[in-house]
Every structure is written in structure tokens, then in C-alpha cells.
N, C-alpha and C positions, 0 to 999 in steps of 0.2 A: 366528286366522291365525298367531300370534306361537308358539302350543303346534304348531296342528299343522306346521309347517317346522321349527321345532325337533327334535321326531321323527326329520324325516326331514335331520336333520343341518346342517344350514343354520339361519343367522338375517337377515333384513330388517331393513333399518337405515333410518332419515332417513324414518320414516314421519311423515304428517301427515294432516290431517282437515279438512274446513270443518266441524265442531263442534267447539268449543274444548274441550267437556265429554269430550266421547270423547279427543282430543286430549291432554288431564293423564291419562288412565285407562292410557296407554303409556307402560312404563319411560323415562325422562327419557333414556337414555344409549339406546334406539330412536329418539326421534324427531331430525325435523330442524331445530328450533328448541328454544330452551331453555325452563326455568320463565317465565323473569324475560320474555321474547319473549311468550309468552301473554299474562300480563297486562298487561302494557303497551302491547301492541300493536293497534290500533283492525282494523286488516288486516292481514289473514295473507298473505303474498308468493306471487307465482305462481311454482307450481312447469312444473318440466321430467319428464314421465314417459310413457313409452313413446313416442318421438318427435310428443309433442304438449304442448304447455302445459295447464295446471291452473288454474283462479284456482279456490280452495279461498273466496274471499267471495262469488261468484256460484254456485260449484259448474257452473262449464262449462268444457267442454273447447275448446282451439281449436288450431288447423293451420295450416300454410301450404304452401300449391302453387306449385310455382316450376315455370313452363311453358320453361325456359332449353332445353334439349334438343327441344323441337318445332318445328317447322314453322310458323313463324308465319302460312301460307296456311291452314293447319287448325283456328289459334285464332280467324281472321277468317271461314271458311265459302269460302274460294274454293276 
């Protein structure tokens, strides 16, 4: 991923991995935590990516719906 964007003119930064092994294999100054963060670190922090959260230690994605702009007759079935 890191060659082919490059190519096309552009570089991806702050990447991260729930495999720590894949994880060291990206240039130190790509990703979004440091060397010393890897091994140290029991968990890897939830990230923010494409308007949804990350936990990179479960590997799941999660969201929030915020019903503020509806009809609260619509969220009850009246």
C-alpha cells in the first residue's frame, strides 16, 4: 500500500495494525505510535478512522448513532 500511493504521488501516515509484527515492518516515521509504544505497550489504543473507532486489540470496528435530529415518535413506533 505504502509503494503503491507513493507512485501515485502521495504518502499515508499514522498507520497502525492489531499485529504488532506487521506493525515494526512500517517505516517508524509512517506509523502512529513509536518503537518504544510497541514494546512496551500491553494495548494498542483505539484509534479514530473513517468516522468510526478502531480497537486494533479486539480488531473491531464500532460507531455511534446519535438519533438528535429525529422524531422521537419514530424512534418509539408511534
Amino acid at each position: 500500500m505504502i509503494k503503491i500511493h507513493r507512485r501515485g504521488g502521495s504518502e499515508i501516515r499514522n498507520w497502525t495494525c492489531s499485529n504488532r509484527e506487521v506493525l515494526e515492518s512500517i517505516p517508524p516515521h509512517l506509523r502512529s505510535i513509536d518503537d518504544h509504544e510497541i514494546r512496551s505497550s500491553i494495548d494498542l489504543s483505539v484509534e479514530r478512522i473513517l468516522g468510526m473507532t478502531w480497537d486494533p486489540n479486539s480488531d473491531n470496528f464500532m460507531f455511534r448513532i446519535e438519533f438528535a435530529k429525529c422524531d422521537p415518535k419514530l424512534l418509539t413506533g408511534e
